[in-house]
TORKOL-4160 file (C-alpha; in steps of 0.2 Angstrom, whole numbers, padded with zeros to 4 digits, m for minus):
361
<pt num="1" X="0000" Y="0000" Z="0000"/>
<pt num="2" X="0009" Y="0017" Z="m0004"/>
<pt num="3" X="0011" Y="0031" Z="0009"/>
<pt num="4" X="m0003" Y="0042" Z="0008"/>
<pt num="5" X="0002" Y="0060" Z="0006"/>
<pt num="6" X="m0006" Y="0076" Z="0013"/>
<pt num="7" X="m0008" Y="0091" Z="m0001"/>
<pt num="8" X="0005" Y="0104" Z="m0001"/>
<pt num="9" X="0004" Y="0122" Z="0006"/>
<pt num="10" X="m0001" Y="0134" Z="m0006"/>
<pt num="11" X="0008" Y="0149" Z="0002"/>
<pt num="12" X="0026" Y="0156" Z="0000"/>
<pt num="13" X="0034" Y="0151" Z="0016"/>
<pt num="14" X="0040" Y="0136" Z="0021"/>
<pt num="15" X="0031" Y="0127" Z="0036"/>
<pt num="16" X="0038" Y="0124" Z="0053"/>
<pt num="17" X="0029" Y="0115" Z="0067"/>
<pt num="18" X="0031" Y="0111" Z="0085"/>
<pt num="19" X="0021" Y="0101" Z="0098"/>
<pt num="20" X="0020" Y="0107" Z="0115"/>
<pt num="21" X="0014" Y="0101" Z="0133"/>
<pt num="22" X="0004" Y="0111" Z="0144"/>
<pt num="23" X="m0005" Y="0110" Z="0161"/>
<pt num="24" X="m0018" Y="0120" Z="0167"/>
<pt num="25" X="m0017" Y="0118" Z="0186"/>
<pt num="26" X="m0032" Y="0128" Z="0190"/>
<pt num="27" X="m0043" Y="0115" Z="0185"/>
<pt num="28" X="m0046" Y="0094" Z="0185"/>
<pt num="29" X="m0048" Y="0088" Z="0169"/>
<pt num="30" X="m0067" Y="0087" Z="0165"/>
<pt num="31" X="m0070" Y="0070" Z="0161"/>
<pt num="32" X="m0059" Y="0059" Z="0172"/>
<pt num="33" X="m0061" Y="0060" Z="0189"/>
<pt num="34" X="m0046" Y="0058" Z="0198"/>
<pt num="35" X="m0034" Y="0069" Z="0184"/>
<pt num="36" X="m0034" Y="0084" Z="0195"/>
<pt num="37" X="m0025" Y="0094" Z="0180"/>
<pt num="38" X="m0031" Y="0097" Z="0163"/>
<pt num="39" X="m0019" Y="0092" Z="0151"/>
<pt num="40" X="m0019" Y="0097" Z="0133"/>
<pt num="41" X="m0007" Y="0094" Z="0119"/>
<pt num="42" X="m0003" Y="0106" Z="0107"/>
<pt num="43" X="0001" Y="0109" Z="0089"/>
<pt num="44" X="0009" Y="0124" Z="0081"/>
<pt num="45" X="0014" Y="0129" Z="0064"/>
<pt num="46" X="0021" Y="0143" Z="0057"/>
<pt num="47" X="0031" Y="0152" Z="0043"/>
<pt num="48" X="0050" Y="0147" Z="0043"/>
<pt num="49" X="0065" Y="0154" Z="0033"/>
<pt num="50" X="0075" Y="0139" Z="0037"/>
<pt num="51" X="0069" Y="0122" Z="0034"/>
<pt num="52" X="0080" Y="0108" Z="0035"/>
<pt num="53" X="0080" Y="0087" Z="0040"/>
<pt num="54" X="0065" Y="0079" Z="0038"/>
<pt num="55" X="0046" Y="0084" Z="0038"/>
<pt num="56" X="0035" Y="0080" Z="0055"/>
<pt num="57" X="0027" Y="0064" Z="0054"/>
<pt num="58" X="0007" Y="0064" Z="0057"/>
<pt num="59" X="0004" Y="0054" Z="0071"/>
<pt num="60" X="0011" Y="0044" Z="0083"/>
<pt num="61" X="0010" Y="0024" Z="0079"/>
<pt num="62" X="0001" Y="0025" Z="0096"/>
<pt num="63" X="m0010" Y="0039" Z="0091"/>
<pt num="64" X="m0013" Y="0032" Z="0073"/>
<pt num="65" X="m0017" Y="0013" Z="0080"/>
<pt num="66" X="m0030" Y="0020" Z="0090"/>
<pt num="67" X="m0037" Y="0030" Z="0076"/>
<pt num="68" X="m0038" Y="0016" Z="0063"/>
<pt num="69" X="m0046" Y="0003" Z="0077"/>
<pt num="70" X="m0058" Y="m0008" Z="0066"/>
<pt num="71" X="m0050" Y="m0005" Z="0051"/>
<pt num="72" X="m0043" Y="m0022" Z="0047"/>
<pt num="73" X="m0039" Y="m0017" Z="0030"/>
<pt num="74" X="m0026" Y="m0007" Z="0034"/>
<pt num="75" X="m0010" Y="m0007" Z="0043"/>
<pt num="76" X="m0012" Y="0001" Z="0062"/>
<pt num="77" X="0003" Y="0010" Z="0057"/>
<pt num="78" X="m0003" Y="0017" Z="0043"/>
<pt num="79" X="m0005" Y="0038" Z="0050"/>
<pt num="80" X="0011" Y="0037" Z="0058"/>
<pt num="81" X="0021" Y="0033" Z="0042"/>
<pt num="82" X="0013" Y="0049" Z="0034"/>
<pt num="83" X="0024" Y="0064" Z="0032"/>
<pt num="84" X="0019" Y="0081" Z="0034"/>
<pt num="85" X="0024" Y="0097" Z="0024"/>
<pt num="86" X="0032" Y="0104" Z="0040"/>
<pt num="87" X="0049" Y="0104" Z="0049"/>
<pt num="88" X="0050" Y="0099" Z="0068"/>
<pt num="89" X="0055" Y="0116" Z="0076"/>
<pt num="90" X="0062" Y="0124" Z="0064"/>
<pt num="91" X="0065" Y="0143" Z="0071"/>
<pt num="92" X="0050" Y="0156" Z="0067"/>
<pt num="93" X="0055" Y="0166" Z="0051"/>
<pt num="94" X="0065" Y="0180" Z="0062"/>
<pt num="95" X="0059" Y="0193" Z="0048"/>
<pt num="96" X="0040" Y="0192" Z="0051"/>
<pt num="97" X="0029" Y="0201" Z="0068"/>
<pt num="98" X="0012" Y="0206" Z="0072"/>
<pt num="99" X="0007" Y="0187" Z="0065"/>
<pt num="100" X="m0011" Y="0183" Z="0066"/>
<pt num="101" X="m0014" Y="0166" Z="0076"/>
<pt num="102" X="m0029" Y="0154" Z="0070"/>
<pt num="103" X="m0035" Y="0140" Z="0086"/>
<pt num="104" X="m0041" Y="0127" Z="0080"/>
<pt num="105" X="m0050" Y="0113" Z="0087"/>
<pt num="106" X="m0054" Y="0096" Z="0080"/>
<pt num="107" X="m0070" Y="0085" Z="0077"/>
<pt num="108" X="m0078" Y="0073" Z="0092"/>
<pt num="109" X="m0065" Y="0058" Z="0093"/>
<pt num="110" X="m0054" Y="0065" Z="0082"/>
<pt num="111" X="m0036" Y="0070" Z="0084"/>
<pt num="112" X="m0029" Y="0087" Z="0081"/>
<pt num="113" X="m0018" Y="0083" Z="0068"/>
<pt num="114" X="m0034" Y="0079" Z="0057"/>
<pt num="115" X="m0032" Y="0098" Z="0055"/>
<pt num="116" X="m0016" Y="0097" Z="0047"/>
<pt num="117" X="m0017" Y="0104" Z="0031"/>
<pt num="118" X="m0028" Y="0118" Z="0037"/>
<pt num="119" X="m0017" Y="0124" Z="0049"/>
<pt num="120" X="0002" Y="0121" Z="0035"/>
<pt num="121" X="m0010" Y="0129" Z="0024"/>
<pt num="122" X="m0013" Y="0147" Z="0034"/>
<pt num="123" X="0007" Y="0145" Z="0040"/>
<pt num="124" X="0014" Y="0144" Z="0024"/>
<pt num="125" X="0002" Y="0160" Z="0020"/>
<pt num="126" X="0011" Y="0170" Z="0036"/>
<pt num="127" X="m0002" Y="0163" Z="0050"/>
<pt num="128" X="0005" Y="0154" Z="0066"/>
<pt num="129" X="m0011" Y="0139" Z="0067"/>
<pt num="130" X="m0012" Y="0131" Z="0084"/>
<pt num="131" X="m0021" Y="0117" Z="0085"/>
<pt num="132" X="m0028" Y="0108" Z="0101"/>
<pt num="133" X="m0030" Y="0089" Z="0109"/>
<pt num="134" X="m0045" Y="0091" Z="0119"/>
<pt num="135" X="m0039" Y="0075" Z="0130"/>
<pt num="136" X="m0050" Y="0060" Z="0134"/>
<pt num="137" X="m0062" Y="0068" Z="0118"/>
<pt num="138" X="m0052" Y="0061" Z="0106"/>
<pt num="139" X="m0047" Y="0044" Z="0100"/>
<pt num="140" X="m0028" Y="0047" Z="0110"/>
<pt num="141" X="m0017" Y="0060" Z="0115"/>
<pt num="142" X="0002" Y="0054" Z="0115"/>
<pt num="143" X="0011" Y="0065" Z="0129"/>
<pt num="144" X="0030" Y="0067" Z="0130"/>
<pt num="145" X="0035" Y="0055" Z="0143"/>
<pt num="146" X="0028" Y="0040" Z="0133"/>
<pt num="147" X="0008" Y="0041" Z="0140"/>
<pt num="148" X="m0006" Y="0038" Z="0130"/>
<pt num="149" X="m0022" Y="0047" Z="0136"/>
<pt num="150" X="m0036" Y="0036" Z="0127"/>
<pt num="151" X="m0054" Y="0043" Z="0124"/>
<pt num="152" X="m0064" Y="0041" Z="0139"/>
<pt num="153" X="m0083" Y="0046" Z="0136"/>
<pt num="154" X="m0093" Y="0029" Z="0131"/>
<pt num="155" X="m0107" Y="0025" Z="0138"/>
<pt num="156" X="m0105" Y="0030" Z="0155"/>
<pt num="157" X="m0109" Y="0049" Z="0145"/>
<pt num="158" X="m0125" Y="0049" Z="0134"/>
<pt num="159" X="m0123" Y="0060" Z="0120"/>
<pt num="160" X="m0138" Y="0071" Z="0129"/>
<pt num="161" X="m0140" Y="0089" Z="0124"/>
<pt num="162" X="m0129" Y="0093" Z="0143"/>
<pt num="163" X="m0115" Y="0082" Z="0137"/>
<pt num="164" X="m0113" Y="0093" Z="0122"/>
<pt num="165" X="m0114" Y="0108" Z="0131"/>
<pt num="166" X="m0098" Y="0103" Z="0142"/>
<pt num="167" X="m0089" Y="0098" Z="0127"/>
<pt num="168" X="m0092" Y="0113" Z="0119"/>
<pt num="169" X="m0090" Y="0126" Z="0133"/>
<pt num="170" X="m0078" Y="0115" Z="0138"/>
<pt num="171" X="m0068" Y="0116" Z="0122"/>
<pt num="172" X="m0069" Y="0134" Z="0127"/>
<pt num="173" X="m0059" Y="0135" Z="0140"/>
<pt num="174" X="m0045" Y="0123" Z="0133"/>
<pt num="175" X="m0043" Y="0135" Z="0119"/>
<pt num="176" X="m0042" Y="0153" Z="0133"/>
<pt num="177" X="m0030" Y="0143" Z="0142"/>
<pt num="178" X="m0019" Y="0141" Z="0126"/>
<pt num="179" X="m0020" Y="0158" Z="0122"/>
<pt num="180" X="m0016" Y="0164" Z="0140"/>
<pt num="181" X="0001" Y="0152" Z="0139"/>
<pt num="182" X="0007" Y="0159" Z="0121"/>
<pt num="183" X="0001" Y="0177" Z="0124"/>
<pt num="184" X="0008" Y="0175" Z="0142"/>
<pt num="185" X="0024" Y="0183" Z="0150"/>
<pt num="186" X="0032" Y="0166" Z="0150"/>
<pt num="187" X="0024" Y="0158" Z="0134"/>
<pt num="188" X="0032" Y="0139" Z="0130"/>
<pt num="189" X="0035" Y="0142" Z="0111"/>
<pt num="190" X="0050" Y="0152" Z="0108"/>
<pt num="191" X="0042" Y="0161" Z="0091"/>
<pt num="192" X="0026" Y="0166" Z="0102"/>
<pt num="193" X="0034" Y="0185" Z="0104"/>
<pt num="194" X="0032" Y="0186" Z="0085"/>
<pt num="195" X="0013" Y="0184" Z="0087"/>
<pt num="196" X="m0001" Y="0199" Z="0086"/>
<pt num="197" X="m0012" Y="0199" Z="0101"/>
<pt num="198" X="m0025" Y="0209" Z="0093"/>
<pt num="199" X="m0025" Y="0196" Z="0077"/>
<pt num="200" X="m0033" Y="0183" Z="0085"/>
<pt num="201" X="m0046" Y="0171" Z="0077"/>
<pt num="202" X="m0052" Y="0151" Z="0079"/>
<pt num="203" X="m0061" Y="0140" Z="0068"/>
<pt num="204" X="m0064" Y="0120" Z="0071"/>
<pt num="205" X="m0073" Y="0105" Z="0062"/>
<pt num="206" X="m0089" Y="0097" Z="0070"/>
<pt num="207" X="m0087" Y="0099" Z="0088"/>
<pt num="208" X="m0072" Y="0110" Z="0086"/>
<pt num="209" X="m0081" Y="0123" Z="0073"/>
<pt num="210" X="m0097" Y="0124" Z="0086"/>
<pt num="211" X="m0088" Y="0126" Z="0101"/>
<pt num="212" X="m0080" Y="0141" Z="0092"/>
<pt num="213" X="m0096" Y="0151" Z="0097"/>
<pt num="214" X="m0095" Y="0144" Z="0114"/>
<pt num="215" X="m0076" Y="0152" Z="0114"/>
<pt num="216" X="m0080" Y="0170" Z="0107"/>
<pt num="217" X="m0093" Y="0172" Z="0119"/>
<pt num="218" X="m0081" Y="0167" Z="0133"/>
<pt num="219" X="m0065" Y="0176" Z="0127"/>
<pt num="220" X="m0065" Y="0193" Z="0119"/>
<pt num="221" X="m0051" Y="0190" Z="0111"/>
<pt num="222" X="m0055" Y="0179" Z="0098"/>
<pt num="223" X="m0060" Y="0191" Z="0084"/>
<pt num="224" X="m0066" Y="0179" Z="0071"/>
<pt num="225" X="m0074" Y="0165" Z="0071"/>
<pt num="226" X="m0078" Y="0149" Z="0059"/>
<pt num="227" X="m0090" Y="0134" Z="0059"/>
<pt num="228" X="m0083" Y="0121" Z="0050"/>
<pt num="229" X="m0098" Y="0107" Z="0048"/>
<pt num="230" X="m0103" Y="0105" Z="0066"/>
<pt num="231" X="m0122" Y="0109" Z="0073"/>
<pt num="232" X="m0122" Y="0121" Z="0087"/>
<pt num="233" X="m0130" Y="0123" Z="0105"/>
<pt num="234" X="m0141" Y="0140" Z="0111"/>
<pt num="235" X="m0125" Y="0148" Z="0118"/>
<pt num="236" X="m0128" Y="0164" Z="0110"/>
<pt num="237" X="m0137" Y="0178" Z="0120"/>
<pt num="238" X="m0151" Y="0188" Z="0113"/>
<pt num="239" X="m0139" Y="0203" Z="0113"/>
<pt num="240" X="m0129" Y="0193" Z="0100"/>
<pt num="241" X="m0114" Y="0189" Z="0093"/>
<pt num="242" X="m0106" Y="0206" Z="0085"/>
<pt num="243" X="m0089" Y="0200" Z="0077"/>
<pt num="244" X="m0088" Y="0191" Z="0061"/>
<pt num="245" X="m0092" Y="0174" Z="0058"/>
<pt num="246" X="m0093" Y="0160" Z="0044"/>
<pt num="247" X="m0103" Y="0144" Z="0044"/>
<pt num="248" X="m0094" Y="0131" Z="0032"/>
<pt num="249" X="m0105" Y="0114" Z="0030"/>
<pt num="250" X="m0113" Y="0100" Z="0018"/>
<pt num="251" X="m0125" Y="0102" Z="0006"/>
<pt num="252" X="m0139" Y="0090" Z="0011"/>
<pt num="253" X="m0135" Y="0092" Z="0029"/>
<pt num="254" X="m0134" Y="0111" Z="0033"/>
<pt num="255" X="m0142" Y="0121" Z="0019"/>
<pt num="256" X="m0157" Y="0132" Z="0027"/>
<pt num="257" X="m0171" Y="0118" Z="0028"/>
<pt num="258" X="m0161" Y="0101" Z="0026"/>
<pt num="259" X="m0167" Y="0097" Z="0044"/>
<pt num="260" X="m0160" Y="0099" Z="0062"/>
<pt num="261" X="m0144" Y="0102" Z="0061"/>
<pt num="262" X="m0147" Y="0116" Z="0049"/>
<pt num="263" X="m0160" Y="0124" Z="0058"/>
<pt num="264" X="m0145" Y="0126" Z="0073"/>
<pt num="265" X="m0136" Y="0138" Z="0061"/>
<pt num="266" X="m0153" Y="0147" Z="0057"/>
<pt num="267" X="m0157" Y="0149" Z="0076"/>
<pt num="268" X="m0137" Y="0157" Z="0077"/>
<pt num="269" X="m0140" Y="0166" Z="0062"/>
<pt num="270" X="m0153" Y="0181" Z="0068"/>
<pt num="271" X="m0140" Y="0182" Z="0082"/>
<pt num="272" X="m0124" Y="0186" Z="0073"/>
<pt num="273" X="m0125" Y="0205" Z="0071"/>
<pt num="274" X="m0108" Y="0208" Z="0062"/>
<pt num="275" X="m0101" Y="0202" Z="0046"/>
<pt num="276" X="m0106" Y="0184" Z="0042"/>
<pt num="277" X="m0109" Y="0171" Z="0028"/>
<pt num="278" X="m0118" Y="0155" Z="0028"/>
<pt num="279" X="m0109" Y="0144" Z="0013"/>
<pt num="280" X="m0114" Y="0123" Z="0008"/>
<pt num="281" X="m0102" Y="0110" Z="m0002"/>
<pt num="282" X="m0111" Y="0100" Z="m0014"/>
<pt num="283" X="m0106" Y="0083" Z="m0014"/>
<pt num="284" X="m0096" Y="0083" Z="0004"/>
<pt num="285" X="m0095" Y="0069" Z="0018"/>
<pt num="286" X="m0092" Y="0075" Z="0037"/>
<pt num="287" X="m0073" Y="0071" Z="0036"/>
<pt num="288" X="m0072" Y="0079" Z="0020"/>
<pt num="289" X="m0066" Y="0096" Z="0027"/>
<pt num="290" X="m0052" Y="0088" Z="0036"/>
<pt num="291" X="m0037" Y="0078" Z="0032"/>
<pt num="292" X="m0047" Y="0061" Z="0036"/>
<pt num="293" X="m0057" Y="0065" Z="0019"/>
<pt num="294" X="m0041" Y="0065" Z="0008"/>
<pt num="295" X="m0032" Y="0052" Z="0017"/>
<pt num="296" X="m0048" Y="0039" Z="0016"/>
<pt num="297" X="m0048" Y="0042" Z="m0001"/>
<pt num="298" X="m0029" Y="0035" Z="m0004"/>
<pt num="299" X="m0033" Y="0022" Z="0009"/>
<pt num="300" X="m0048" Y="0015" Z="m0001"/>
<pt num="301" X="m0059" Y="0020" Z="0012"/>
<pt num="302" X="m0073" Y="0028" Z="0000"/>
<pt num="303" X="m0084" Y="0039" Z="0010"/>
<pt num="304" X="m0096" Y="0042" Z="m0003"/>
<pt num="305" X="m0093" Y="0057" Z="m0004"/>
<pt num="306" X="m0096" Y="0063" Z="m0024"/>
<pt num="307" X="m0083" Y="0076" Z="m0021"/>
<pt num="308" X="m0066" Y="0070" Z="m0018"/>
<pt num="309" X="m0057" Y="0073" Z="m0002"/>
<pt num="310" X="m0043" Y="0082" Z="m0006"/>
<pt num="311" X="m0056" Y="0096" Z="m0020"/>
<pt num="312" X="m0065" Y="0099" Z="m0002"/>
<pt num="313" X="m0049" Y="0102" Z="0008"/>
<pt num="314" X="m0045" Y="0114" Z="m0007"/>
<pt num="315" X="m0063" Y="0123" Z="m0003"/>
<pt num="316" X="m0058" Y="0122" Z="0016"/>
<pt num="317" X="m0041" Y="0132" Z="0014"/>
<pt num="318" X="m0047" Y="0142" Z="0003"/>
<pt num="319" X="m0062" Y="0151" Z="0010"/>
<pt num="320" X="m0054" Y="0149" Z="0028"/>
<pt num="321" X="m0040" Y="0159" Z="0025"/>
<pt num="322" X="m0048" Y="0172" Z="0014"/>
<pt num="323" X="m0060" Y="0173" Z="0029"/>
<pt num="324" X="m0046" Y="0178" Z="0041"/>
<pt num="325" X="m0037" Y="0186" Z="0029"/>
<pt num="326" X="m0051" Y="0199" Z="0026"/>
<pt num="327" X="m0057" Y="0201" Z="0047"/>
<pt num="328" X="m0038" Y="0200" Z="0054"/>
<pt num="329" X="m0028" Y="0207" Z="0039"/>
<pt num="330" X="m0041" Y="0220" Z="0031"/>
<pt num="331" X="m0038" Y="0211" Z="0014"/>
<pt num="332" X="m0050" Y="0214" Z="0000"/>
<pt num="333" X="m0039" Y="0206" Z="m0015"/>
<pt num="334" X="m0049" Y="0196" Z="m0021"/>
<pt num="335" X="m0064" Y="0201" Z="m0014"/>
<pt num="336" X="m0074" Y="0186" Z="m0003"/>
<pt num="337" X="m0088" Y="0184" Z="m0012"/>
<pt num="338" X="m0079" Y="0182" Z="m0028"/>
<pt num="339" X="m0071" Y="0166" Z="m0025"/>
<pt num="340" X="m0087" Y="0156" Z="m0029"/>
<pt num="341" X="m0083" Y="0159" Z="m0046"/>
<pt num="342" X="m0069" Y="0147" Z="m0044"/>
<pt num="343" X="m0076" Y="0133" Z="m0033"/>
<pt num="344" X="m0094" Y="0129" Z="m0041"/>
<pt num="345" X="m0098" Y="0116" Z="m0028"/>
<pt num="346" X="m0099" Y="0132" Z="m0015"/>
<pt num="347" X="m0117" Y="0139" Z="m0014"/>
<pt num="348" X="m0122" Y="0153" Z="m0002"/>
<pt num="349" X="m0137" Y="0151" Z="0008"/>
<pt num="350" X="m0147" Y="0163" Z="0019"/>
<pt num="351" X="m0162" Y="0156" Z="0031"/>
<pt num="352" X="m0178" Y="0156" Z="0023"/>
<pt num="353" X="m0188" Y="0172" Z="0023"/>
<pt num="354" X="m0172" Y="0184" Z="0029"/>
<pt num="355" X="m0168" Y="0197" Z="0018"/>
<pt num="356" X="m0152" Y="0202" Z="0013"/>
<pt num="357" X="m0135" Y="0200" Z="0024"/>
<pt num="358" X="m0137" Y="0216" Z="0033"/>
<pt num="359" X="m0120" Y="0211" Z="0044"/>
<pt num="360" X="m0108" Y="0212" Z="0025"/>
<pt num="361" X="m0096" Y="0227" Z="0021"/>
């Protein structure tokens, strides 16, 4: 079976990466009882003039056996021996400051590395991504010293509407602890004092992408936000949700009217006052917006999805990054709403009855 390959950046800087441990001693972990500190792993990539050895491997052989449980078609190993486009702490390009910084958080179950390309993607285009393990939520977190935390919420949790609120508002407070440690007096990445703390956004897939609401509303600091396939809870007050925001999903599953889950983003909609956009993939599968899409596909592990994996991650980067661009850089070239022209499965959607986007500029 060959290796499978992840898409290259499209940007002009090369990628480096680093993965950091942290603690939060100011609180237990939230879903195992006798963890009295949360522990999260983090990833981090960002532009570097000076790549060299070889590229970070995706996952751990741990990480990636617990991924692929089940899967007897395929080698356990199979994640680990996929190479990244990044190089392990390379130094952050000493020529580049004021860098916006992109949190983003991973699917239910799924590891933060499933956000990959996404966050290579806004490095090599002068971002600094982080990306975050929400330990015990996903299928394993690999720390430093050899331990393996494994997912810990079966059926001793039922996936009742309270359960999902504690992940998301949970999720929340993992990614304001991350920003208090890199925007910190004593951050643990060495290029941290390159970033902008006025520059600040977060987007996540599924639970990640929802929990991004929960987030904004905690931390003022996040300036942008994005919704990437994921339903969402009543979290937003009647006073609303004034900074900008983009919804990212299926076709079929969250265009206005396609059923529950869509009707979520209609409830969010009214609530959002500031600049926003509501946009469906034709012909998308769940994992299609991260790098499980594109690397089922080269594992034959056809999701039926009638748009291939790796065309959806090329929609996901795209309109991602021209999001934060235009809310965290000002850019206007090329205009937002123009790149539909390029990517025909994209269609923009408002609830039905509600007049025009009052929230564009």
């Amino acid at each position: 079976m060959a290796i499978p390959t992840l898409p290259t950046p499209t940007g002009a800087h090369p990628v480096g990466t680093t993965s950091i441990h942290l603690q939060d001693v100011s609180r237990p972990d939230p879903w195992v009882a006798d963890v009295p500190t949360r522990e999260l792993m983090i990833s981090i990539w960002y532009p570097t003039a000076r790549p060299s050895g070889p590229r970070a491997r995706y996952l751990t052989r741990a990480e990636s056996e617990k991924v692929l449980a089940g899967q007897q078609a395929i080698p356990p190993d199979a994640l680990s021996s996929v190479r990244t486009h990044a190089f392990p702490d390379a130094p952050l390009d000493p020529g580049l400051r004021e860098l916006p910084l992109i949190v983003l958080s991973p699917g239910f179950t799924r590891p933060r590395a499933s956000l990959t390309s996404i966050g290579e993607d806004l490095a090599s285009h002068g971002y600094v991504a982080v990306a975050i393990d929400h330990t015990h939520e996903t299928a394993a977190t690999a720390f430093p010293d050899g331990r393996v935390a494994a997912f810990a919420l079966g059926r001793d949790f039922p996936r009742t509407p309270e359960f999902w609120h504690k992940v998301k508002t949970g999720r929340a407070r993992d990614a304001s602890f991350v920003l208090d440690q890199l925007l910190g007096s004593n951050p643990p990445w060495a290029g941290a004092a390159g970033l902008a703390p006025d520059r600040i956004g977060m987007a996540g897939h599924s639970a990640g992408g929802a929990a991004t609401i929960a987030a904004m509303l905690a931390d003022e600091r996040i300036r942008a936000g994005g919704n990437v396939d994921g339903s969402t809870d009543p979290l937003i007050p009647d006073t609303g949700l004034d900074r900008p925001f983009l919804f990212l999903g299926r076709d079929g599953q969250y265009s206005p009217g396609d059923g529950p889950a869509a009707d979520t983003w209609a409830r969010d909609w009214t609530l959002l006052t500031g600049w926003k956009r509501w946009l469906v993939v034709a012909g998308a599968k769940h994992p299609s917006f991260t790098d499980l899409g594109l690397l089922a596909d080269q594992l034959g592990m056809p999701l039926g999805a009638a748009t291939s994996g790796s065309r959806t991650m090329t929609i996901t980067r795209t309109y991602l990054r021209a999001f934060f661009d235009r809310h965290l850089r000002d850019a206007e070239h090329p205009p937002f709403d123009h790149l539909n022209a390029e990517h025909p499965e994209v269609r923009c959607c408002l609830p039905p009855d509600r007049p025009a986007d009052s929230g564009s500029r």
